[in-house]
C-alpha positions in Angstrom: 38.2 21.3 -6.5 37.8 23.1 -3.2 38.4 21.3 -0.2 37.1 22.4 3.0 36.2 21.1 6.6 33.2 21.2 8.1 32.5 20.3 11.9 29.0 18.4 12.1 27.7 15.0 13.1 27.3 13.4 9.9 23.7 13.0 9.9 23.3 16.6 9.5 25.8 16.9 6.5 24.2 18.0 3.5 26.2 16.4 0.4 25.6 14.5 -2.6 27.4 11.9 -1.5 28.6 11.4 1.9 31.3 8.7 1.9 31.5 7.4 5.8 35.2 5.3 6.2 34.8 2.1 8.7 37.5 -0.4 10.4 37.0 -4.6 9.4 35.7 -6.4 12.5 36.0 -3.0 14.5 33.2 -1.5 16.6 31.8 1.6 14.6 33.1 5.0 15.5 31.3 7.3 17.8 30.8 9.5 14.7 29.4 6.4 12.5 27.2 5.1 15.3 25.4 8.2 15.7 24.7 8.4 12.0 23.4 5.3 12.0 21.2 5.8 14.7 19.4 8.8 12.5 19.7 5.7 10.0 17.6 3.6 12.1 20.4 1.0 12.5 21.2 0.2 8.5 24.7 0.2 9.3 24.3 -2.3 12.1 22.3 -4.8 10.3 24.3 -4.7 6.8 27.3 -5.3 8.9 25.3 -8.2 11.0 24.1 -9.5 7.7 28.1 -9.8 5.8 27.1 -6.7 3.3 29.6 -4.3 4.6 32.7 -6.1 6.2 35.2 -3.1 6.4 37.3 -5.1 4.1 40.1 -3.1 2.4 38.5 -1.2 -0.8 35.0 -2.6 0.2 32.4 -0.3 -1.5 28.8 -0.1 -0.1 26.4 2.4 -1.7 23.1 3.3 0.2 21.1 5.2 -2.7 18.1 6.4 -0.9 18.5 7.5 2.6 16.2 8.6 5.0 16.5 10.5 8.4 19.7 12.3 7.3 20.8 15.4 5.0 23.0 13.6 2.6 21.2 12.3 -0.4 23.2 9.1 -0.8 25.4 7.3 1.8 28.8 5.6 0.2 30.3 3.4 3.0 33.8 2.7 2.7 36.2 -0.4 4.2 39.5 0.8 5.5 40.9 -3.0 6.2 42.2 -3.9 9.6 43.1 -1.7 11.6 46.1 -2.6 13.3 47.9 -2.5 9.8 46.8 1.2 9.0 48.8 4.3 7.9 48.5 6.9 5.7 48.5 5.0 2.6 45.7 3.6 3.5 43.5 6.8 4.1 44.4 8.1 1.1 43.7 4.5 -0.9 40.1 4.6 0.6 39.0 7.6 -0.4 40.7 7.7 -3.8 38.3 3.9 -4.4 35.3 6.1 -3.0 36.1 9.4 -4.9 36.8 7.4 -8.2 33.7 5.1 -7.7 31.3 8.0 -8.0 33.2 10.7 -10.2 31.9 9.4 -13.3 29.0 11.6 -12.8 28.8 15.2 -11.7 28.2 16.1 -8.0 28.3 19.3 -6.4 29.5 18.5 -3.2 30.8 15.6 -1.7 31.7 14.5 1.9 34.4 12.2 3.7 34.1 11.7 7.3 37.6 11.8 8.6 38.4 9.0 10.9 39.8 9.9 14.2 41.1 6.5 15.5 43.4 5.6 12.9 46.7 4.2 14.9 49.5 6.4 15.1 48.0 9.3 13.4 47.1 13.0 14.2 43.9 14.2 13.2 45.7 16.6 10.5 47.7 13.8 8.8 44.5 11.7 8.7 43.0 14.9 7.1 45.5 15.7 4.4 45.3 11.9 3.5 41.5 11.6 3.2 41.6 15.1 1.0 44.5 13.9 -1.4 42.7 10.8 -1.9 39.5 12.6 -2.6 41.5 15.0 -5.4 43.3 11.5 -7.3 40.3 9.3 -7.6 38.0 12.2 -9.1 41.0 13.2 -11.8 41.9 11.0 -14.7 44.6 10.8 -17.1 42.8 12.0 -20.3 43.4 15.7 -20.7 42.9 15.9 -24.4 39.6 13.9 -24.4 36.5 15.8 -25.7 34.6 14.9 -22.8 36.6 13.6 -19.7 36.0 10.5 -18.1 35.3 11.9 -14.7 33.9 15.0 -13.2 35.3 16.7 -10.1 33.3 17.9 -7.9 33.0 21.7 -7.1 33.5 21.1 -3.0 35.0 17.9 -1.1 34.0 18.4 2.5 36.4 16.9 5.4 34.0 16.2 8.1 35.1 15.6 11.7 33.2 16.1 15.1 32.7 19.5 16.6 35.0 19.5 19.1 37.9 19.4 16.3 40.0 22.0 16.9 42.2 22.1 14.0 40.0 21.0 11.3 40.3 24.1 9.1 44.2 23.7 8.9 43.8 20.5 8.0 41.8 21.1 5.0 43.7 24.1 4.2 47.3 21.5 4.0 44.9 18.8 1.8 44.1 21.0 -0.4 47.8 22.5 -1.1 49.1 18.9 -0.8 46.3 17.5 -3.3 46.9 20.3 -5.9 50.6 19.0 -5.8 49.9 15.7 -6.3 47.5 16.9 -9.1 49.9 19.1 -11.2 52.7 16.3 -10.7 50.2 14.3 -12.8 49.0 16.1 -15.0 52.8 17.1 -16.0 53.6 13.4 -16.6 50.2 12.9 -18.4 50.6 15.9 -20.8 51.5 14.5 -24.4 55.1 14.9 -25.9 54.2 17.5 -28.5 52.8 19.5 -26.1 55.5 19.5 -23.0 58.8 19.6 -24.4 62.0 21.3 -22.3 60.7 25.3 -23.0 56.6 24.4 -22.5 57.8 22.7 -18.9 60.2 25.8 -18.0 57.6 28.2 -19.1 55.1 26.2 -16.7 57.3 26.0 -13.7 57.9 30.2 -14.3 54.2 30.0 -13.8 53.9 28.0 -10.8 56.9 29.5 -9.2 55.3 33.2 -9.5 52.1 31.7 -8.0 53.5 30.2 -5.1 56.4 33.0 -4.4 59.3 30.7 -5.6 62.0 32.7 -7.3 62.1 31.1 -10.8 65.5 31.4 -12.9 65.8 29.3 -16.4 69.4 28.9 -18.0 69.2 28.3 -22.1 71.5 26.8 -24.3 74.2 29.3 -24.4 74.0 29.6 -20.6 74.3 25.9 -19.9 77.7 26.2 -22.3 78.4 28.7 -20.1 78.1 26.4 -16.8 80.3 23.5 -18.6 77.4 21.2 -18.7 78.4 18.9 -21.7 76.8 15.9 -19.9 73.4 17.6 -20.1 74.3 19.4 -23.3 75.4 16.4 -25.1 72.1 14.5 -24.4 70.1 17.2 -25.5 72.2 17.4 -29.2 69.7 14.7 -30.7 66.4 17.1 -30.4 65.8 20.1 -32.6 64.2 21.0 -28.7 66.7 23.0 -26.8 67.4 22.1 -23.3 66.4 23.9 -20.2 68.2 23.7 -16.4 65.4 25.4 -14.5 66.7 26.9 -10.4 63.7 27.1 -8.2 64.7 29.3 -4.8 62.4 28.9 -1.6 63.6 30.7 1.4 61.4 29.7 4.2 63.8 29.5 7.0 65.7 32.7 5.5 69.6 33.7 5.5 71.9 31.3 7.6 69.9 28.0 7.5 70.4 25.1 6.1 69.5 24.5 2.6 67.9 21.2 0.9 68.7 20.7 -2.3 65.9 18.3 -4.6 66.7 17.6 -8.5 64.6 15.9 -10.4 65.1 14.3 -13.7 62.9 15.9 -16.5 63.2 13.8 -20.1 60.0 14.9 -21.6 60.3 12.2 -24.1 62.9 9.4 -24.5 63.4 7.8 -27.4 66.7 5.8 -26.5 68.6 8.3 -28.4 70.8 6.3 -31.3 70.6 3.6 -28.9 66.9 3.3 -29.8 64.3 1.8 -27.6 61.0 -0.4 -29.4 57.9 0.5 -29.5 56.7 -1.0 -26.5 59.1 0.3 -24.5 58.9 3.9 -26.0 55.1 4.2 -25.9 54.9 5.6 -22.2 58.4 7.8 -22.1 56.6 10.7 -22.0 56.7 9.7 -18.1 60.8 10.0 -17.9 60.0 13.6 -16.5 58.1 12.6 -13.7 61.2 13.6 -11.4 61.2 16.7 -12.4 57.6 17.4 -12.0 57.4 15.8 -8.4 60.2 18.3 -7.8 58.5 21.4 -8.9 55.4 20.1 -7.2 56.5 19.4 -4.2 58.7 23.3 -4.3 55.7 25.1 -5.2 54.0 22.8 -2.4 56.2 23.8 0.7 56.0 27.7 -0.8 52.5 27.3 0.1 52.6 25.7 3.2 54.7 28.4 4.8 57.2 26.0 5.4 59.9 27.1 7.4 62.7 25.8 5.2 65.0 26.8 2.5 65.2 25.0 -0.8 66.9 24.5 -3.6 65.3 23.3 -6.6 66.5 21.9 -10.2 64.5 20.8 -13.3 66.9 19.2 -15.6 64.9 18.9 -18.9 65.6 17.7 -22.0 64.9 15.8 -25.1 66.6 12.1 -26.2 66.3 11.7 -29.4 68.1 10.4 -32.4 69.7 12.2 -35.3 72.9 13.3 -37.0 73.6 15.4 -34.5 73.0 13.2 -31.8 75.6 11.8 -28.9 77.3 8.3 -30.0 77.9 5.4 -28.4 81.9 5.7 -27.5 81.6 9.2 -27.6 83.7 11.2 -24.6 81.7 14.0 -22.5 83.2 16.3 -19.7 80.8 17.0 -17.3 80.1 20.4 -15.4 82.7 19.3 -12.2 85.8 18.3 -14.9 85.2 14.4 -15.1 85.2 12.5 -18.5 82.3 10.0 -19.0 82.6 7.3 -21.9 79.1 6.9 -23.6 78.3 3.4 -23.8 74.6 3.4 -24.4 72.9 6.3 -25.0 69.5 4.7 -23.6 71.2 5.5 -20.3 70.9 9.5 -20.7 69.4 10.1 -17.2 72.0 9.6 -15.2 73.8 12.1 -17.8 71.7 15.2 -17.2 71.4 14.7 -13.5 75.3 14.4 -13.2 74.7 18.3 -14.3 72.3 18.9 -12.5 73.8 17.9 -9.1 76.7 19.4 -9.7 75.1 22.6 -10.0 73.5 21.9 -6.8 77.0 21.1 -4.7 78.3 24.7 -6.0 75.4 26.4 -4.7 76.0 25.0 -1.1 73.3 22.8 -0.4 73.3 20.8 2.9 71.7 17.8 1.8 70.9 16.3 -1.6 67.8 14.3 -2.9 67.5 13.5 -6.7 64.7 12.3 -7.9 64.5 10.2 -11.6 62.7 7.7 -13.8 66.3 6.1 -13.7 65.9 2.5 -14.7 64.2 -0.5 -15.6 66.4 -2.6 -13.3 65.1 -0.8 -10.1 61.4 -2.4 -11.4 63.0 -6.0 -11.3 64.1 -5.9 -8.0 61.5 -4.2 -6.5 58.2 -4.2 -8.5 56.0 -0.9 -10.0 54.9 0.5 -6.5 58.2 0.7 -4.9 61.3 3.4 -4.8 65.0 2.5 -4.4 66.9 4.2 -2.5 70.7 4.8 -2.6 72.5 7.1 -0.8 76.3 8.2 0.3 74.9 9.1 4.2 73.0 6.0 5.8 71.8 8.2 8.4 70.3 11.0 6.0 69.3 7.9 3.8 67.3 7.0 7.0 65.7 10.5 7.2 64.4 10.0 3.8 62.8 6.5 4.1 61.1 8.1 7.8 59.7 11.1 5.4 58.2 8.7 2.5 56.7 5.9 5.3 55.3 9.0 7.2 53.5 10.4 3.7 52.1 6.6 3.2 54.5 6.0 -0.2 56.8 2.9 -0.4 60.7 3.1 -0.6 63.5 0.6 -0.1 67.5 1.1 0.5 69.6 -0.9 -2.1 72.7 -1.0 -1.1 76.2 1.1 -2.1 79.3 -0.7 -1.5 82.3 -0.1 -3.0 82.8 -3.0 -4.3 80.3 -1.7 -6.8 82.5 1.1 -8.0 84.3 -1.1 -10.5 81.1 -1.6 -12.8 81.5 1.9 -14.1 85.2 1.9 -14.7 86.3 2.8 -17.9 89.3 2.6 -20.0 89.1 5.5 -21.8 87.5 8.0 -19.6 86.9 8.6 -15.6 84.0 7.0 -15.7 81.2 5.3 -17.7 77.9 5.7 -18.0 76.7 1.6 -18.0 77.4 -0.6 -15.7 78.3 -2.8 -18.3 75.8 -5.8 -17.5 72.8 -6.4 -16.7 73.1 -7.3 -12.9 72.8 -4.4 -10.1 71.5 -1.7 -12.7 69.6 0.6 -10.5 72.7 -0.1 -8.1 75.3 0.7 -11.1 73.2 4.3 -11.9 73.1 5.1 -8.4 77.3 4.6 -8.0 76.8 7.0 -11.5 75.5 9.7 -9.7 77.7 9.5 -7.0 80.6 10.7 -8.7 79.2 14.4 -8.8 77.7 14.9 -5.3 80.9 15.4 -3.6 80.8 15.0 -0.1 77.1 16.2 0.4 74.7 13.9 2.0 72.8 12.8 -0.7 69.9 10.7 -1.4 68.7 8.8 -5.2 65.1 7.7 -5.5 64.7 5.6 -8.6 61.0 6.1 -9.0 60.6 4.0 -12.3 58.2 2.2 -10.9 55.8 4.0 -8.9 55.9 7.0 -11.2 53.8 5.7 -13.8 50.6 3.4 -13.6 50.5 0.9 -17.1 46.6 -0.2 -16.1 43.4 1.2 -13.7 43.3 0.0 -10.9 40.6 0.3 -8.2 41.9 4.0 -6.6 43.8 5.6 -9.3 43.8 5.8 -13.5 46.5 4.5 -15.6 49.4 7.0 -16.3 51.2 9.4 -14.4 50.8 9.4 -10.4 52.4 12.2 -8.7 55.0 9.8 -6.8 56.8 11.1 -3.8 55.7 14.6 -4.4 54.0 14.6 -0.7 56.8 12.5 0.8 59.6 15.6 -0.5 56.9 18.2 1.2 57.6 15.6 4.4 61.3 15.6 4.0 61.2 19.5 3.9 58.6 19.7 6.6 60.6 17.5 8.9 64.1 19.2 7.9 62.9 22.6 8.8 
């Protein structure tokens, strides 16, 4: 999908749908009200009649214009106003985009609105054109025929006078595409994107972007001490892969951000086995890793003045006679013993690694991504991130990046009085928190143990990460979580 901008009053754009956004019990835009003049006041007298309220989600299709150069007219609520932000640019025009995608189109328009509280006509931009990109793409990359049909050109529309309008298309696009591959990753099916398939991939996205792309193997992980990883890994007749992505933006001298993300491309439970139900959608327990590479590849693009660090930790959990056992002893790559208790709990095992890695390589500050654990969903619900972190005020910094890209996170916190649920009398540490209260909390004091003294940051992204059911702006499956709130941690750290 192309995205571009195009500086017009709306009347004269020339689309097959034009998809005008409008404020609940607000006056209509300068923009809007000239259109509807050409309109001869249909926008006026459906809102006078109740027909289009502005309400949140609120879809109102005009089929048959007249007076304008659209050939249909999709009107759009964006809720009320005063409660506004980013999330809610890109929700509207993912309901409008996904409303009409069923069918092939051309070209579609968005007007972008510039009166939305708080925001610059650029962020307002990105949001509208990342909306656009997820309602039009669905989940079912194997079907024969897909459910939806992009359209060959989504057009940002904003008055003439906009000065920046091109840049802003040009950062939707790069920011929509991200969004887009993170989803696709997590929708791939198991059989298809295993450990080797995903390195290859990222090797391909890396060279396309300018990333310097390294991938360890077996014999090279041995050679970095990482049993943890290793020892997860053993189960699969699919070898492992630690893949280093190298972005130097801000060049020699700067500070460094290091992101690792969590890539199980299937999870089984390992001996500790998981049912059915809860193994059906683990091909998702990658979706770290993928927002990571996403959001690398992303920045690249972007020019971003800033260097980062990068790590795809990817592996296989699955059961067999060679596979890790529960009481099992690992040593991890920075010396410290961990006692297996359940082998279900292999994230936090790969990523102990994988952030290890990270400290030797002199990062500044730490973010890990992972689809960690089902506790984090009980206390905070499918649409939500915890956060954990050893630094409140680079925890801080993180939570101002994802509420500036629209996406929901929330600090849990990480006393030490939570230290003694992973005490172990055989080893350092263990890798349960040996009950079923403060999981999320539990994984995150896990993790902890192999960030040393760096500022660091956990987002549990079980939740938002994966979508179990439609719902009115995106498919079911993978979602491309916190992929553009990393590309505003990185844009903001530079």
């Amino acid at each position: 999908m192309d995205i571009r901008s195009q500086q017009a009053p709306l009347a004269q754009i020339a689309a097959d749908w034009l998809i005008v956004p409008h404020w609940e019990a607000e006056p209509l835009s300068p923009s809007t009200a000239e259109l509807d003049q050409a309109l001869a006041g249909l926008l006026t007298k459906l809102r006078e009649r109740g027909d289009a309220t502005g309400k949140a989600k609120e879809l109102v299709p005009i089929l048959n214009p007249t007076g304008i150069a659209a050939t249909r007219v999709l009107l759009v609520g964006l809720g009320q106003k005063s409660k506004a932000d980013v999330g809610t640019l890109v929700t509207a025009a993912a309901v409008a985009s996904k409303s009409i995608t069923t069918k092939p189109h051309d070209r579609i328009a968005m007007a972008v609105p510039t009166d939305a509280p708080g925001l610059s006509f650029e962020t307002a931009a990105t949001a509208i054109g990342v909306g656009l990109r997820q309602g039009s793409e669905g989940p079912g990359l194997r079907k024969s025929k897909a459910d939806r049909t992009a359209p060959k050109e989504c057009i940002l529309v904003s008055p003439p006078t906009t000065t920046d309008a091109a840049q802003a298309a040009k950062r939707a696009g790069i920011e929509g595409q991200a969004v887009s591959l993170a989803r696709e990753l997590v929708n791939l099916p198991p059989c298809d994107l295993y450990p080797e398939t995903f390195a290859d991939r990222a090797r391909q996205v890396a060279q396309t972007s300018g990333v310097e792309a390294v991938v360890f193997d077996e014999t090279q992980l041995a050679a970095e001490r990482m049993g943890s990883l290793l020892a997860v890994a053993r189960g699969s007749d699919r070898p492992p892969r630690l893949v280093i992505l190298r972005y130097q933006g801000a060049g020699p001298g700067k500070k460094t951000l290091g992101l690792v993300g969590k890539g199980v491309t299937f999870d089984s439970g390992g001996l500790s086995l998981k049912t059915n139900d809860q193994m059906v959608d683990m091909k998702c327990d990658m979706a770290g890793a993928a927002a990571v590479l996403a959001a690398v590849a992303a920045c690249a693009d972007l020019k971003l003045p800033v260097n980062l660090l990068g790590i795809l930790a990817l592996v296989e959990n699955l059961p067999s006679g060679k596979a890790m056992k529960l009481g099992d002893v690992l040593r991890a790559r920075n010396g410290k013993t961990i006692e297996v208790l359940n082998t279900d709990a292999e994230g936090r095992l790969i990523l102990a690694d994988a952030l290890s890695y990270a400290v030797d390589q002199k990062v500044d500050h730490l973010v890990d991504l992972a689809t960690l654990t089902g506790a984090c969903l009980v206390a905070l619900g499918s649409e939500v991130a915890g956060v954990m972190s050893n630094n409140d005020d680079w925890s801080a910094r993180v939570l101002d990046a994802a509420r500036a890209a629209g996406e929901k996170a929330w600090p849990l916190p990480m006393w030490p009085l939570y230290n003694e649920m992973i005490h172990s009398d055989v080893a350092d540490i263990r890798n349960t928190g040996g009950s079923r209260y403060a999981g999320a909390i539990s994984a995150a004091k896990f993790l902890e143990e192999f960030v040393a003294n760096v500022p660091w940051a956990h987002l549990d992204i079980a939740g938002p990460a994966w979508a179990e059911r439609e719902s009115a702006s995106r498919e079911s499956g993978g979602t491309g979580a916190f992929v553009r709130s990393l590309i505003e941690l990185a844009r903001r750290y530079s």
